[in-house]
Z-matrix of the N, CA and C atoms (Angstrom, degrees):
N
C 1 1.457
C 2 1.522 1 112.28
N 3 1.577 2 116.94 1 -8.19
C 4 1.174 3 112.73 2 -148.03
C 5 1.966 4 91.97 3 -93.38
N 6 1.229 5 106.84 4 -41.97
C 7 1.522 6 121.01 5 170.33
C 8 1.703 7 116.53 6 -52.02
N 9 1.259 8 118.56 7 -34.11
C 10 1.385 9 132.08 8 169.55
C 11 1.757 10 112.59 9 -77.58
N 12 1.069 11 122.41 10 -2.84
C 13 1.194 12 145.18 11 -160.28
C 14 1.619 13 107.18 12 -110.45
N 15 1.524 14 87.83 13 -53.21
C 16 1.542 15 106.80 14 -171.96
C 17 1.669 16 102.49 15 -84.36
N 18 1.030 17 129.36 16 -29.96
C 19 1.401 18 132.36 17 172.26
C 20 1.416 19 119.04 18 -76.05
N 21 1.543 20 127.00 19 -36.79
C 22 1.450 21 137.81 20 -160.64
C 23 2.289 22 77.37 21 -80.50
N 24 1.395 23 101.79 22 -56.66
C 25 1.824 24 79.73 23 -175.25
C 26 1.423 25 127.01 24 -70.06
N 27 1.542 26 115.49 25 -19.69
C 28 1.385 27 113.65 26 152.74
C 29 1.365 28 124.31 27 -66.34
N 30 1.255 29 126.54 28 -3.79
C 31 1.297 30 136.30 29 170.26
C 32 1.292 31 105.37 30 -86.40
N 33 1.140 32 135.83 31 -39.83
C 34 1.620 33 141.17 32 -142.06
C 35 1.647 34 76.44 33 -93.60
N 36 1.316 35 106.76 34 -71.09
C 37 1.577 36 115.34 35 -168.23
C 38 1.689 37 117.14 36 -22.91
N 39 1.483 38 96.78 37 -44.20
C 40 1.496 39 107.16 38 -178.43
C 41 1.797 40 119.77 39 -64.74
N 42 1.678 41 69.97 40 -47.37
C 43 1.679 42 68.83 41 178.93
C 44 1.588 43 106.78 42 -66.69
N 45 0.984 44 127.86 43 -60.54
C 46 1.717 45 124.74 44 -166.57
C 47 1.534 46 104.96 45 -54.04
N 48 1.266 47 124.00 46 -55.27
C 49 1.784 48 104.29 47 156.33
C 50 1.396 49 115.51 48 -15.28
N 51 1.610 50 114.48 49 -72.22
C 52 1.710 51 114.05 50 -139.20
C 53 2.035 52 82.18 51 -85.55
N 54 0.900 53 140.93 52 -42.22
C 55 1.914 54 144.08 53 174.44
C 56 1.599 55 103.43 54 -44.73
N 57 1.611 56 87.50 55 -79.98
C 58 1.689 57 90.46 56 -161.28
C 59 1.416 58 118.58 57 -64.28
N 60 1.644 59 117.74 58 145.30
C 61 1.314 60 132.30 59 171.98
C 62 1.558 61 107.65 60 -118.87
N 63 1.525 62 136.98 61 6.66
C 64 1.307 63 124.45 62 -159.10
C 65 1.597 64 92.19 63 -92.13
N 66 1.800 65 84.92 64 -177.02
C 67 1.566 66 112.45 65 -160.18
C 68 1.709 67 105.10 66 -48.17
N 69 1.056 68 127.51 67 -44.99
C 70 1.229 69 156.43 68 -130.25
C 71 1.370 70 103.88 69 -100.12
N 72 1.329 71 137.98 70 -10.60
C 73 1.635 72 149.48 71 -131.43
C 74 1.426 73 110.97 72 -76.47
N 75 1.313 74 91.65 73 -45.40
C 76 1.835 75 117.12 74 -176.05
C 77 1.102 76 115.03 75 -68.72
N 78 1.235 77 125.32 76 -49.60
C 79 1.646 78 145.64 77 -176.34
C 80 1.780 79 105.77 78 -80.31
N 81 1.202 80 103.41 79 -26.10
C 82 1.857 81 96.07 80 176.32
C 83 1.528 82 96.83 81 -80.75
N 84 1.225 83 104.15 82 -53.51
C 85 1.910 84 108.46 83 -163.46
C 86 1.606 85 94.49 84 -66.84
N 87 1.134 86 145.29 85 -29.37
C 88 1.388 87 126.25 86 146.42
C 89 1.073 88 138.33 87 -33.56
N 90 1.201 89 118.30 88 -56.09
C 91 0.797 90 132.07 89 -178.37
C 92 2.224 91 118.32 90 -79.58
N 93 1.002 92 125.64 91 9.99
C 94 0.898 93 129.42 92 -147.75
C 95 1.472 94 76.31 93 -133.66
N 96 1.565 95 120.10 94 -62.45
C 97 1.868 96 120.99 95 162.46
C 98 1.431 97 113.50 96 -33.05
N 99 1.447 98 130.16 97 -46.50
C 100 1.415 99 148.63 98 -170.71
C 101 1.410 100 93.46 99 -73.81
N 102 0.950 101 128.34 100 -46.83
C 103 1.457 102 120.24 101 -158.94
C 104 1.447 103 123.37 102 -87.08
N 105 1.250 104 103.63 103 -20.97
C 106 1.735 105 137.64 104 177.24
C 107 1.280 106 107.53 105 -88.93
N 108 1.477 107 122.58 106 -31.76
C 109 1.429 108 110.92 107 174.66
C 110 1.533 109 106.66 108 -94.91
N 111 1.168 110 119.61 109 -32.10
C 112 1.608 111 109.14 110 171.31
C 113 2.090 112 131.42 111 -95.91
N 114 1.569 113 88.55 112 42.15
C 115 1.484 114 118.24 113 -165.80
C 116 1.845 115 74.60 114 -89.84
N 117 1.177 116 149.86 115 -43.50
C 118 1.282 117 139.47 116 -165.84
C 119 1.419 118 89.96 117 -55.09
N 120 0.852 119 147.47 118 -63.70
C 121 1.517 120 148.49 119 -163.35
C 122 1.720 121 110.64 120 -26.39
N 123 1.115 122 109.41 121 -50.96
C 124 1.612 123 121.21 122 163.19
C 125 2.216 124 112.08 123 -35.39
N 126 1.182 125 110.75 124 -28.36
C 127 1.098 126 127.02 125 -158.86
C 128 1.812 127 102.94 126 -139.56
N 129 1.083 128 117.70 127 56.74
C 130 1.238 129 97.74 128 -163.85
C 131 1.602 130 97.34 129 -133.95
N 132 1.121 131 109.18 130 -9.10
C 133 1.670 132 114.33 131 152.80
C 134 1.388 133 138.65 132 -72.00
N 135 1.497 134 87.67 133 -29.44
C 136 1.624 135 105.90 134 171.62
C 137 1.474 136 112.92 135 -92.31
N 138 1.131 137 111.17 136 -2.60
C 139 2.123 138 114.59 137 -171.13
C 140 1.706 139 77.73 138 -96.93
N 141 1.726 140 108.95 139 -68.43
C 142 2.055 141 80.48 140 176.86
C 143 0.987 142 146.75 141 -43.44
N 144 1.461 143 120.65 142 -24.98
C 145 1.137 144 126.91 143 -161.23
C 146 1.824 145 95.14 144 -88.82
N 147 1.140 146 127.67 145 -27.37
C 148 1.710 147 127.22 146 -165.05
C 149 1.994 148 93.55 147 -105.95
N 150 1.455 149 122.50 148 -23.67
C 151 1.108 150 104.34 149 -161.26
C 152 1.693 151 95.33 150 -115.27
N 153 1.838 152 120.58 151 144.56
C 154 1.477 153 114.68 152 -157.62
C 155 1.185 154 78.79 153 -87.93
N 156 1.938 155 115.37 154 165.37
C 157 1.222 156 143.23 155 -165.68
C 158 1.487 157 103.54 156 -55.98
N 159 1.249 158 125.00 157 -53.97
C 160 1.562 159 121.20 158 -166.64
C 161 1.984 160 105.28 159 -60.40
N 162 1.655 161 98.79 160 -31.59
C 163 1.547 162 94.45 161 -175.28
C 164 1.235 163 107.07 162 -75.34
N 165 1.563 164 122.02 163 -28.95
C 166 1.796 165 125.72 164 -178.52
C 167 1.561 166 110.67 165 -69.35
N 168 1.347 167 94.31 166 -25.71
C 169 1.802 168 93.40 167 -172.63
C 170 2.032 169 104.64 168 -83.25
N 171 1.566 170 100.61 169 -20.86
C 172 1.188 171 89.94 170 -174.58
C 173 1.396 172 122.93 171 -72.19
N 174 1.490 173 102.40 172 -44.18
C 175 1.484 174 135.24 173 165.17
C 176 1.372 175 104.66 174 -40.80
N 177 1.417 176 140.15 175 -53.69
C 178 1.563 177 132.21 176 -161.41
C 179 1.600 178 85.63 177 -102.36
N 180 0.958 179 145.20 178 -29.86
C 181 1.468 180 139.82 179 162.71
C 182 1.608 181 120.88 180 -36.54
N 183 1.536 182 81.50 181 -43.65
C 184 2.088 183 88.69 182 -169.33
C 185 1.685 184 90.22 183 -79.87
N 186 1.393 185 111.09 184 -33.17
C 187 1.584 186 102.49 185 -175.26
C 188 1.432 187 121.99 186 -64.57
N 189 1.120 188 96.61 187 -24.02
C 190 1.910 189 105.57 188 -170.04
C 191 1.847 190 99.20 189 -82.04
N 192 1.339 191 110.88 190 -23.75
C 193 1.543 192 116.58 191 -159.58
C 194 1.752 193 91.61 192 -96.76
N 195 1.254 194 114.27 193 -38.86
C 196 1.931 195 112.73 194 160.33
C 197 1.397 196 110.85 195 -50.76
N 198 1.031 197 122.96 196 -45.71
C 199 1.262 198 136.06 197 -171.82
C 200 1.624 199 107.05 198 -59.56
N 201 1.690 200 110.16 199 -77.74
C 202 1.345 201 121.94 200 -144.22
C 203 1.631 202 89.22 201 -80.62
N 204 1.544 203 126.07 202 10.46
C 205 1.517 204 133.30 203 -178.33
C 206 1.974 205 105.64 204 -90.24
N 207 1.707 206 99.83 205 -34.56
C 208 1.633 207 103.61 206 179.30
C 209 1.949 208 113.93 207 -58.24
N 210 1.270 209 104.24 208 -32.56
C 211 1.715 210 83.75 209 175.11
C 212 1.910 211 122.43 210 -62.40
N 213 1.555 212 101.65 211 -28.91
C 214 1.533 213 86.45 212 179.35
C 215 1.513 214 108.77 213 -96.25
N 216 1.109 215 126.70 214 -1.48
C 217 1.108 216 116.27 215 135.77
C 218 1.571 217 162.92 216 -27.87
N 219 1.501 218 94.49 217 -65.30
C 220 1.121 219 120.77 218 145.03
C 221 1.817 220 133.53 219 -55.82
N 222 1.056 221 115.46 220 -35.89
C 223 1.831 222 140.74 221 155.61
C 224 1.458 223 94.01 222 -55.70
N 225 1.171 224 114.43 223 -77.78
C 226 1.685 225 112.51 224 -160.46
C 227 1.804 226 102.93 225 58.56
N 228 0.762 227 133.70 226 36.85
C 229 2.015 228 131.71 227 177.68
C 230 1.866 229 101.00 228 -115.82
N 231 0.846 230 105.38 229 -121.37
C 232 1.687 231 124.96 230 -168.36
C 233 1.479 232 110.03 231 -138.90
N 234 1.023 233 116.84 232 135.89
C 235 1.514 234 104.95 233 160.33
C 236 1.923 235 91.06 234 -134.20
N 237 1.385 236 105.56 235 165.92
C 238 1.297 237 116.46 236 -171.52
C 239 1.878 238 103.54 237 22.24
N 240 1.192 239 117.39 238 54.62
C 241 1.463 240 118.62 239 -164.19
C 242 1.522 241 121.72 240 39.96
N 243 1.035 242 146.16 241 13.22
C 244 1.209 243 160.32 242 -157.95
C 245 1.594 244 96.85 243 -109.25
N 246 1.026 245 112.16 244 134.80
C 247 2.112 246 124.34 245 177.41
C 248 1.234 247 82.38 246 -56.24
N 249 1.731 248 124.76 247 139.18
C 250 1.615 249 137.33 248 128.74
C 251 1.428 250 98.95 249 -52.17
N 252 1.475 251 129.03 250 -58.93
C 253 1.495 252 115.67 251 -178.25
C 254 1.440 253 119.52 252 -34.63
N 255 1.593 254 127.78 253 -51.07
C 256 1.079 255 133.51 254 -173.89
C 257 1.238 256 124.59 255 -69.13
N 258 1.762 257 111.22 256 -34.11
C 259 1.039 258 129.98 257 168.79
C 260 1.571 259 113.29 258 -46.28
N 261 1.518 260 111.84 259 -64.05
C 262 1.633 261 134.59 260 145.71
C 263 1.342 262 120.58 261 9.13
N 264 1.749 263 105.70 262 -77.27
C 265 1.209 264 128.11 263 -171.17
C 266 1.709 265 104.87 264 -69.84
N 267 1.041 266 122.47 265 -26.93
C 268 1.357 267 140.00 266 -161.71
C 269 1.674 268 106.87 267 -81.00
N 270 1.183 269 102.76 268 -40.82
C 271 1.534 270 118.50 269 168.32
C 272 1.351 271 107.41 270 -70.73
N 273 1.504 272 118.71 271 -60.49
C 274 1.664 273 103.56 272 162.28
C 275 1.113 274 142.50 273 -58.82
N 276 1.122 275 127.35 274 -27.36
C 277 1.405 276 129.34 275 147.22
C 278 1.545 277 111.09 276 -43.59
N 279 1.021 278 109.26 277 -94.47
C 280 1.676 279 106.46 278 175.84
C 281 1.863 280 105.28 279 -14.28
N 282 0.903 281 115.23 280 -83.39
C 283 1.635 282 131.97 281 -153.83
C 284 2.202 283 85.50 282 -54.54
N 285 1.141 284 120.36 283 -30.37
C 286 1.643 285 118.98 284 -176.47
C 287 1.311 286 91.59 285 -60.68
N 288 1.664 287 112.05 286 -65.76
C 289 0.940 288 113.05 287 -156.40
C 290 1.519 289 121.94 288 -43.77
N 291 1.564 290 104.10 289 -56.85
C 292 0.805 291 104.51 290 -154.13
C 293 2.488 292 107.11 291 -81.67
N 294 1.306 293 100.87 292 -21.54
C 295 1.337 294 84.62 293 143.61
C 296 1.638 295 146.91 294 -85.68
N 297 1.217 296 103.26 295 13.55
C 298 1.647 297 125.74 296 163.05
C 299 1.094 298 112.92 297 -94.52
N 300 1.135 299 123.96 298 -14.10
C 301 1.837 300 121.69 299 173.07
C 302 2.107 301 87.88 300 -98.46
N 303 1.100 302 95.05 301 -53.57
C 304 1.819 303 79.48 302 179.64
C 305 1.119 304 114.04 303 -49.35
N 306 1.132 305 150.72 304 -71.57
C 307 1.431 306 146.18 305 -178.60
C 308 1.536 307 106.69 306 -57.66
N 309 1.307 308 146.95 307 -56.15
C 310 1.467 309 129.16 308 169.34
C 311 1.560 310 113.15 309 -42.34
N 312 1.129 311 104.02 310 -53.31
C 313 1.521 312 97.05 311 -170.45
C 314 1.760 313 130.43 312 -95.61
N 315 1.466 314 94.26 313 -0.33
C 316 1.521 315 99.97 314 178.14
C 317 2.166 316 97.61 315 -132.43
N 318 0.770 317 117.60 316 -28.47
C 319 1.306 318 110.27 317 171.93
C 320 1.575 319 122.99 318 -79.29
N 321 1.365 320 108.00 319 -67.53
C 322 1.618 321 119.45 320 -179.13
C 323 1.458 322 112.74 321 -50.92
């Protein structure tokens, strides 16, 4: 049920993207990204218990680094003159990486 769950709000998500135009647009569809990536949490006793510590740490590592990447995002301006966008991308990279080394090296 949990996959039907996880699809019906990636469904919703889509739709309220391509509908909604209000004030608020950015900060819902964030939040809807936020909420979809930390839906493992539901299951997150059982991902430790099957996945070894370095792969669990990588996995909630890349999540925390998705995460702590949405404030300059959201900014989109400059900080220390430097793009928030880039800043952005920089956090995703990191957070790929480091769940692309979890799954190569502790899943496959």
């Amino acid at each position: 049920y949990f996959l039907w769950l996880i699809w019906t709000l990636a469904a919703a998500g889509m739709i309220f993207t391509v509908k909604y135009e209000g004030e608020y647009k950015l900060h819902i569809e964030n939040t809807f990204y936020l909420a979809l990536g930390w839906s493992i949490m539901v299951f997150v006793d059982e991902v430790h218990k099957r996945l070894e510590p370095a792969g669990f740490n990588l996995l909630a590592g890349g999540g925390i680094l998705y995460s702590l990447g949405v404030p300059w995002f959201v900014k989109d301006g400059h900080t220390f003159g430097f793009p928030d966008h880039v800043t952005w991308h920089l956090f995703v990279l990191a957070a790929a990486s480091c769940h692309f080394v979890c799954i190569f090296k502790y899943i496959v």
